[in-house]
C-alpha positions in Angstrom: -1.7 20.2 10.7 -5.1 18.8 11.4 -6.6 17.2 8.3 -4.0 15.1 7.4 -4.2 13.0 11.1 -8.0 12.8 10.6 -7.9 11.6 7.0 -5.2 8.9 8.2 -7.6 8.5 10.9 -10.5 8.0 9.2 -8.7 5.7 6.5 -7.8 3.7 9.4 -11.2 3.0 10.7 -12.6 2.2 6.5 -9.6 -0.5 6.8 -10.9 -2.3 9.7 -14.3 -1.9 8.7 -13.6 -3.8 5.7 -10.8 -6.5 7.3 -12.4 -6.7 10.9 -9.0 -6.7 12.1 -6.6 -4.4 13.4 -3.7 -6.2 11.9 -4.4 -6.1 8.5 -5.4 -2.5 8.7 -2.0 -1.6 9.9 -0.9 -3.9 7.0 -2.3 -1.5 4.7 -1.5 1.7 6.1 2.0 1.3 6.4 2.4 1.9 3.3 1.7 6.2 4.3 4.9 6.6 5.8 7.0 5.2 2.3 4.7 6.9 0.2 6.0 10.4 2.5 9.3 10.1 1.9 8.7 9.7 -1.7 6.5 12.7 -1.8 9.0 14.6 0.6 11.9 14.0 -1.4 11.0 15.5 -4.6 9.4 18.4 -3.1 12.4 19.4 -1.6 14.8 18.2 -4.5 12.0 20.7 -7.0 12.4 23.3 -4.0 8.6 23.5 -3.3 7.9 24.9 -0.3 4.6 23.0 2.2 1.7 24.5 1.3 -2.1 23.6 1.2 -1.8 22.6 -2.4 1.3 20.3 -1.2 -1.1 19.4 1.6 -3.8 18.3 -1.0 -1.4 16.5 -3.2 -0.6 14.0 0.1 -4.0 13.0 0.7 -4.1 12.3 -2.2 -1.0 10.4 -2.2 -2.5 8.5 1.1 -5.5 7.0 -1.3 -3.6 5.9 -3.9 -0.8 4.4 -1.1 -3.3 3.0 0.6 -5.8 1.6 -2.2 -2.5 0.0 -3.6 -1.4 -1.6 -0.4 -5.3 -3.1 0.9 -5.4 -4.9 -3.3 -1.6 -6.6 -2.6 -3.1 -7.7 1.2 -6.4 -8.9 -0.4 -4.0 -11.1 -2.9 -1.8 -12.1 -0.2 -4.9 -13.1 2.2 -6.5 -14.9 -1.2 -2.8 -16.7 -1.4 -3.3 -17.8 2.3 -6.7 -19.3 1.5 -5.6 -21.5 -1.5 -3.2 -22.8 0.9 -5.3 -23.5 3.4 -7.6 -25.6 1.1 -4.9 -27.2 -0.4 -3.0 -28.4 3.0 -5.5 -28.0 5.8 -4.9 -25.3 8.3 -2.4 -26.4 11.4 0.8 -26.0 11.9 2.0 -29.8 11.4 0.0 -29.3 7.8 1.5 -25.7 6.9 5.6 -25.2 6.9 7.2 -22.0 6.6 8.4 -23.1 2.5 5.1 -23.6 2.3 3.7 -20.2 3.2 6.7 -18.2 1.6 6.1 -20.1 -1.6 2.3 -18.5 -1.5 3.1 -15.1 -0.5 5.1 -15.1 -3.5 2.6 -16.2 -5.2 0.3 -13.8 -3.9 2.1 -10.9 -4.4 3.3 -12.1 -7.8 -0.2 -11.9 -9.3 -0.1 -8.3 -8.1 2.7 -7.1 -9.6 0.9 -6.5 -13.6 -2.2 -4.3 -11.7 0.4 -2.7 -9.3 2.8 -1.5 -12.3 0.0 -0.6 -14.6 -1.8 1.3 -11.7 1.7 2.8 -11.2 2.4 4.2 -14.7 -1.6 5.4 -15.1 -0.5 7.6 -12.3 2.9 8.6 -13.5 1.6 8.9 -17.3 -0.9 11.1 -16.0 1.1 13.2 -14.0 4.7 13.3 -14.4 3.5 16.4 -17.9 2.3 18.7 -15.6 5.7 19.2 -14.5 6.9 20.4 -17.7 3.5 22.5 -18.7 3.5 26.1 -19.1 0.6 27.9 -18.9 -3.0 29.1 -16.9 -2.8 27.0 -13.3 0.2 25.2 -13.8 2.1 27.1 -10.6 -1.2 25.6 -8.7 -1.2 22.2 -10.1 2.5 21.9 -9.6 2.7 21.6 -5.7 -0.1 19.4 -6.1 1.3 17.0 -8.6 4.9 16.4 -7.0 3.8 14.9 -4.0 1.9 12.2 -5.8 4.3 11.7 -8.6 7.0 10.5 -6.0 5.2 8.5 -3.7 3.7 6.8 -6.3 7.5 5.4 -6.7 8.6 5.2 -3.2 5.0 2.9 -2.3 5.2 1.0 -4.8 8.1 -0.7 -4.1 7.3 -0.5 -0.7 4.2 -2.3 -1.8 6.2 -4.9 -4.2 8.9 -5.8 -2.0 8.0 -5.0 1.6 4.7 -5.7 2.2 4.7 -9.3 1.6 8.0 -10.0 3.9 5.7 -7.7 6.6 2.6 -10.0 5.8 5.1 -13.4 5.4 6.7 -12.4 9.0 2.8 -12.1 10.5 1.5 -15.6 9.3 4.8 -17.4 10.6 4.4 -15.9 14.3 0.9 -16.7 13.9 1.5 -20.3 12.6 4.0 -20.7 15.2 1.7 -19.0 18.6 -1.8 -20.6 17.4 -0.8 -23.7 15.6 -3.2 -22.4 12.3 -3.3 -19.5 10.2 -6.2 -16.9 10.4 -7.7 -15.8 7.2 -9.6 -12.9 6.9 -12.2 -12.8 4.3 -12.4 -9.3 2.6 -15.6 -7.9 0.8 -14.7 -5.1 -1.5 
């Protein structure tokens, strides 16, 4: 009940520390509540009931959601940049086919590290739902979680994300007249 809000909490603040802004921390950490119903789902299709170990297996669930998410913003804000020194940065310079064409571009280059980060995870997990033996009944509740948010994130991350981030710099294009760009230090 209590660590889960203050590691969300906590990953928050980390975001904003390393963006400066608000907005692309929220960015990030929307991808928590896809990566839940991923993890939700197969818990109750595999008829685990919530315990700490289930518990365990969602924070760790919120890293990898939220590592994935901040590398697809740092591409997408990278995208934004090249833009911006190929065009200038004002709205008569800067047209919506313009910025859609980058955030595809953007989130394009993440799609190899995203699927390969995606199948480390899945590769590494997914046998100990079939092992037998000493601790798997603990690894188990700890696994599932993991195992389907991993899924329901990364598309999350693939497909939503950028439409989320592409939606952001056109009302931003449109109230300001320019496009702010953050720049991220990993």
């Amino acid at each position: 009940m209590w660590i889960a809000p203050i590691v969300l909490v906590i990953i928050f603040f980390s975001l904003y520390f390393a963006f400066h802004s608000i907005r692309e921390a929220f960015l990030s950490l929307i991808t928590v509540p896809f990566a839940l119903i991923g993890g939700a789902y197969i818990i109750y299709f595999w008829g685990v009931n919530l315990s700490v170990a289930v518990a365990v297996g969602f924070i760790a669930l919120f890293g990898i959601a939220v590592e994935t998410g901040i590398v697809m913003v740092i591409y997408l804000n990278d995208a934004m940049h090249q833009l911006i020194k190929r065009k200038g940065n004002s709205s008569e310079a800067i047209t919506r086919e313009d910025l859609r064409e980058y955030v595809i571009q953007g989130a394009a280059k993440r799609l190899r590290p995203k699927i390969m980060t995606v199948c480390v995870s899945l590769f590494g997990l997914v046998p100990v739902l079939w092992a037998t033996g000493v601790g798997t009944d603990v690894m188990k509740p700890v696994v599932l979680p993991m195992i389907g948010g991993v899924f329901t994130s990364a598309i999350h991350i693939l497909l939503v994300t950028p439409l989320i981030f592409l939606m952001a710099k056109e009302y931003e294009l449109k109230k300001y007249g320019k496009l702010e760009v953050y720049d991220v230090h990993h």
